[in-house]
N, C-alpha and C positions, 0 to 999 in steps of 0.2 A: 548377481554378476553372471555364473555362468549360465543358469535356467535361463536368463535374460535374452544372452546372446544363441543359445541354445534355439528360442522359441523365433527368434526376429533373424537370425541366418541362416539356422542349419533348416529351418521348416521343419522343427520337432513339436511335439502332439501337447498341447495343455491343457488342464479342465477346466471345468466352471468357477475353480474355488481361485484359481489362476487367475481369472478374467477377473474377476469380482474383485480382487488385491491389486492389480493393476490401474485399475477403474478406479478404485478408490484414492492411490496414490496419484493419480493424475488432476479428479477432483480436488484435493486437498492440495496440489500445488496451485492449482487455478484458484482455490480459495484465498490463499495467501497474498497472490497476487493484485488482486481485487483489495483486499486487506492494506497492502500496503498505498495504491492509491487512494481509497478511501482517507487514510488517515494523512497523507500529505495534501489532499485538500483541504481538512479540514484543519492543520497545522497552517497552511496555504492563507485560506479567510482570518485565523485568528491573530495570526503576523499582520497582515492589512489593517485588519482592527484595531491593532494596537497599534501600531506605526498612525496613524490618522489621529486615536487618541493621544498620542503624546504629539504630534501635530498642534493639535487645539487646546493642547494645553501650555506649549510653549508661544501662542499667540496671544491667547489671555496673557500670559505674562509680560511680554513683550508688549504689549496696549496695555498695562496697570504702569510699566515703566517709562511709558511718554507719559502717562497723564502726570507723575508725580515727580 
């Protein structure tokens, strides 16, 4: 909080070990973010897949119920 606003308004002094916990927190929301489209894609394809399979599977059905 304050170190925060400290270092990005007032132009106060930080070190290395500053930098490096910053950098990593920025990283690790960037990761997450990736993360979460990653997995709505693939959430994305396996919805389509299945919606297609039950598709073809209410055709089959639907053509075994004319023939009989």
């Amino acid at each position: 909080g304050w170190g925060l606003f400290k270092i990005l308004f007032l132009n106060a002094r930080y070190g290395p070990t500053t930098a490096m916990l910053m950098t990593l927190a920025v990283l690790t929301f960037v990761v997450g973010l990736v993360s979460e489209q990653v997995t709505t894609l693939l959430y994305a394809s396996s919805a389509r897949a299945a919606e297609a399979a039950q598709a073809e599977i209410e055709k089959e059905v639907r053509d075994k119920a004319d023939e009989g």
